[in-house]
C-alpha positions as a LaTeX table, in Angstrom:
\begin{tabular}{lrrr}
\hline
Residue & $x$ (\AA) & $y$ (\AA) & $z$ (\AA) \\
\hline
Unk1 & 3.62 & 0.19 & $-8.21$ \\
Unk2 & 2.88 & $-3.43$ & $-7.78$ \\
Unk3 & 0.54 & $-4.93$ & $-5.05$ \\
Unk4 & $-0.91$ & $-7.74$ & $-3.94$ \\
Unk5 & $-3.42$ & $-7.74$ & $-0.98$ \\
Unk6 & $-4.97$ & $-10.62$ & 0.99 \\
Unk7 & $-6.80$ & $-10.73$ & 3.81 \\
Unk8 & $-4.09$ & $-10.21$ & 6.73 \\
Unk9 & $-0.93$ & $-8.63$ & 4.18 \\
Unk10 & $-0.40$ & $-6.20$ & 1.50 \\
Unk11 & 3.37 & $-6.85$ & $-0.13$ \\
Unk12 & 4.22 & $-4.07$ & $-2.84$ \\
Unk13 & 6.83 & $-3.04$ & $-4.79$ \\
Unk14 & 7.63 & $-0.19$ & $-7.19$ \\
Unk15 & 8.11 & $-1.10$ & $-11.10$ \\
Unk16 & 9.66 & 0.51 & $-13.91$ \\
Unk17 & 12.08 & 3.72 & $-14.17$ \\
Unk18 & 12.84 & 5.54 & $-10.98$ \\
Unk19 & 14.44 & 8.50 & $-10.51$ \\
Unk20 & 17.80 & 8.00 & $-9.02$ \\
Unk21 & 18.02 & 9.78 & $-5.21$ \\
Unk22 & 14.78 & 9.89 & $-4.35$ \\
Unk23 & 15.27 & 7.09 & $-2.32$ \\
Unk24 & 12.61 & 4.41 & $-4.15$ \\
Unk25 & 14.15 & 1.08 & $-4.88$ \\
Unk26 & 12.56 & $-2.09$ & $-6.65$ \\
Unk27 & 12.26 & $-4.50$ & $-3.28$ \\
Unk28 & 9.48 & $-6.15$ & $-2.31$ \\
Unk29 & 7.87 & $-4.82$ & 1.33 \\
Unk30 & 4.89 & $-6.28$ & 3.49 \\
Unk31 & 2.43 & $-4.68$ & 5.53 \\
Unk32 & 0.66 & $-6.57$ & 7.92 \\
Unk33 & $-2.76$ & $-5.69$ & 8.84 \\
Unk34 & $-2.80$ & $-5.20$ & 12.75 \\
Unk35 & $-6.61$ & $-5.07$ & 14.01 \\
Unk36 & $-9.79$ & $-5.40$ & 11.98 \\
Unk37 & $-9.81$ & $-1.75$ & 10.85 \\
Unk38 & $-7.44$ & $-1.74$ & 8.28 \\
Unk39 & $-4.63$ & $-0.01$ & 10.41 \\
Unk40 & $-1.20$ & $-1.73$ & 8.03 \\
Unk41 & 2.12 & $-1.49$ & 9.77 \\
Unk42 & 5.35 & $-1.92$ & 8.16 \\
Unk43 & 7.03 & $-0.39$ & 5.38 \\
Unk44 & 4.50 & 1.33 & 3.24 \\
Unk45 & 5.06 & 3.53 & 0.26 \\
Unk46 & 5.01 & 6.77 & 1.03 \\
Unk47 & 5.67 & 6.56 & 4.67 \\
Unk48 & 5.27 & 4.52 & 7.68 \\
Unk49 & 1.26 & 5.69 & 8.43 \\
Unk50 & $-1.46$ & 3.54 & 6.13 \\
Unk51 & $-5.18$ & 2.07 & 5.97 \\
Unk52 & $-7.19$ & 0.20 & 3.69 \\
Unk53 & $-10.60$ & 1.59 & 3.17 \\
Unk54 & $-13.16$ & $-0.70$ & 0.99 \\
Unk55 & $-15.69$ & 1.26 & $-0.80$ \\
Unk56 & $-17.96$ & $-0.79$ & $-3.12$ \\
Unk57 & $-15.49$ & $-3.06$ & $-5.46$ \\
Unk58 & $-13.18$ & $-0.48$ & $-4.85$ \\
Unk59 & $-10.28$ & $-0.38$ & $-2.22$ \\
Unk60 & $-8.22$ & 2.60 & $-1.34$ \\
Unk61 & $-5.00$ & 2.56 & $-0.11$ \\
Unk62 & $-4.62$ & 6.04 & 2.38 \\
Unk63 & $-0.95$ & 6.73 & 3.06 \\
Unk64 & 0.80 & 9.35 & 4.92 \\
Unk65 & 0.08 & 13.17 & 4.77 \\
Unk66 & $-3.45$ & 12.65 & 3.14 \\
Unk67 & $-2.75$ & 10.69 & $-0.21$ \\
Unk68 & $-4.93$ & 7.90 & $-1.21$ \\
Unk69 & $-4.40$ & 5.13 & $-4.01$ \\
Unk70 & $-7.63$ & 3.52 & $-5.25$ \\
Unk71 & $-7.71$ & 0.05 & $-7.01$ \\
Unk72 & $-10.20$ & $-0.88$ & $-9.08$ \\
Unk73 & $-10.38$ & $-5.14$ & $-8.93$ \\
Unk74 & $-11.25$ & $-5.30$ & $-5.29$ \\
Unk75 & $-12.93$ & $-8.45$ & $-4.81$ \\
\hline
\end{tabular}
């Protein structure tokens, strides 16, 4: 997965091989932060329910049904 994240938007997209009927696809989505608390709304990865969470240089992504993706370059 590919994303970019500024200070009001996250736009991602998946990359590489995907398995065919799982329903991924290779366009490009935004979410769009909607208060101060890192609530995103849009299209998100792995379903419609997401935060941001910063933690030191790192930020987490938290997605639906309790999964979390952490990247490591947060600036």
């Amino acid at each position: 997965m590919d994303m970019r994240v500024t200070a009001k938007k996250a736009a991602w997209h998946f990359v590489g091989y995907l398995p065919k009927g799982m329903g991924y696809n290779h366009k490009k989505y935004v979410l769009r932060m909607s208060n101060s608390n890192g609530i995103l709304k849009g299209h998100g990865p792995y379903g419609q329910d997401n935060s941001f969470v910063r933690r030191g240089k790192k930020l987490i992504l938290f997605y639906q049904h309790g999964g979390m993706i952490t990247f490591n370059r947060a600036k």
